[in-house]
C-alpha positions in Angstrom: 13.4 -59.6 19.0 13.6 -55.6 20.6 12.6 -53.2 17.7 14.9 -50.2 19.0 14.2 -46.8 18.2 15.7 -46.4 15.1 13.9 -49.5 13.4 10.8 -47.2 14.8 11.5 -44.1 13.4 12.7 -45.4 9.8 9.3 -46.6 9.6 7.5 -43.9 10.6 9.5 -42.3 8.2 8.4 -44.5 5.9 4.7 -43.7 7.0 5.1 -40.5 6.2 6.7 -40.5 2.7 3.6 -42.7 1.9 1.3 -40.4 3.3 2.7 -37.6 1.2 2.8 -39.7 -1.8 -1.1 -40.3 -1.7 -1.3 -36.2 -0.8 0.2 -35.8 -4.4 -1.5 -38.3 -5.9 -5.1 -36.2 -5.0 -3.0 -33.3 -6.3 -2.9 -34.8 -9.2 1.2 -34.3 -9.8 3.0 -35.1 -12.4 3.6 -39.6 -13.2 7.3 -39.2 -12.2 7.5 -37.1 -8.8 4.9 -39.9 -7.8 7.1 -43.0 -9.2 10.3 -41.1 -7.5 8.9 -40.8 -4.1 7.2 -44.5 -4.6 10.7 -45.8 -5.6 12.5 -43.9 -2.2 9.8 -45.2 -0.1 10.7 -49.1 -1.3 14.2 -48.2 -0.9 13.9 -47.0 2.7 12.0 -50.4 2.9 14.2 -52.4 1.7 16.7 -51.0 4.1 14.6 -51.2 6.9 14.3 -55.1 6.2 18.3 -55.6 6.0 18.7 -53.8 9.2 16.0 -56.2 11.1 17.4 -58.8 9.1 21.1 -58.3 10.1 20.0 -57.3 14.1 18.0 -60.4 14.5 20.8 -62.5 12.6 23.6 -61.4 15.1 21.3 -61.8 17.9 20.8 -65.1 16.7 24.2 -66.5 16.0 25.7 -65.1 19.3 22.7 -67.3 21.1 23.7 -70.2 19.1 27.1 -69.8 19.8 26.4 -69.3 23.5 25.1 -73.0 23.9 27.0 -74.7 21.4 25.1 -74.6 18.4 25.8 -74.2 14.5 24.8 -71.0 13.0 25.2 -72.1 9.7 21.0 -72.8 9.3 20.0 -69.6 11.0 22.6 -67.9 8.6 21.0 -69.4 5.5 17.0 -68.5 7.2 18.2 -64.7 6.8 19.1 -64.9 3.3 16.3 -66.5 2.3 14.7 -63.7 4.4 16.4 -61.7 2.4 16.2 -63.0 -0.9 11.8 -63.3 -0.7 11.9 -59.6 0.3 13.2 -58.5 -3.3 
C-alpha cells in the first residue's frame, strides 16, 4: 500500500501533539489540559487508522474485483482491523 501525503502529515501531526503533551507534562500543567490533549491525540489516531483502513480496503476490493474474486473476506479483515484498534 502508498502512504500518500496526507496519511504523512496527520501523523506528523500527531508527532507533534505528543511532543507538546510531554512539553507540559515537564511543565508540570494542570491533570486535565494533559488528559485533553492525550484524548485529541488518540482521536487523530483513531482517525488516521480508519483512513488507512478504508484506502487499503478500496484498493483491495477493486483488485479483487479486477480478477474475479469475492471481497466479502477482505471486507470482514478491515473490520476486524478496525474493531482490535478500539
Amino acid at each position: 500500500m502508498k502512504y500518500d501525503d496526507q496519511m504523512k502529515n496527520r501523523v506528523k501531526r500527531i508527532e507533534g501533539q505528543l511532543r507538546g503533551i510531554l512539553k507540559m507534562m515537564e511543565e508540570n500543567k494542570d491533570c486535565k489540559d494533559v488528559v485533553t490533549q492525550l484524548s485529541a491525540s488518540r482521536t487523530g489516531i483513531d482517525r488516521t487508522i480508519g483512513l488507512i483502513v478504508s484506502s487499503n480496503l478500496v484498493e483491495c476490493v477493486r483488485e479483487a474485483n479486477e480478477q474475479g474474486q469475492d471481497a466479502d473476506e477482505l471486507v470482514k479483515q478491515a473490520v476486524n482491523l478496525l474493531v482490535k484498534s478500539r
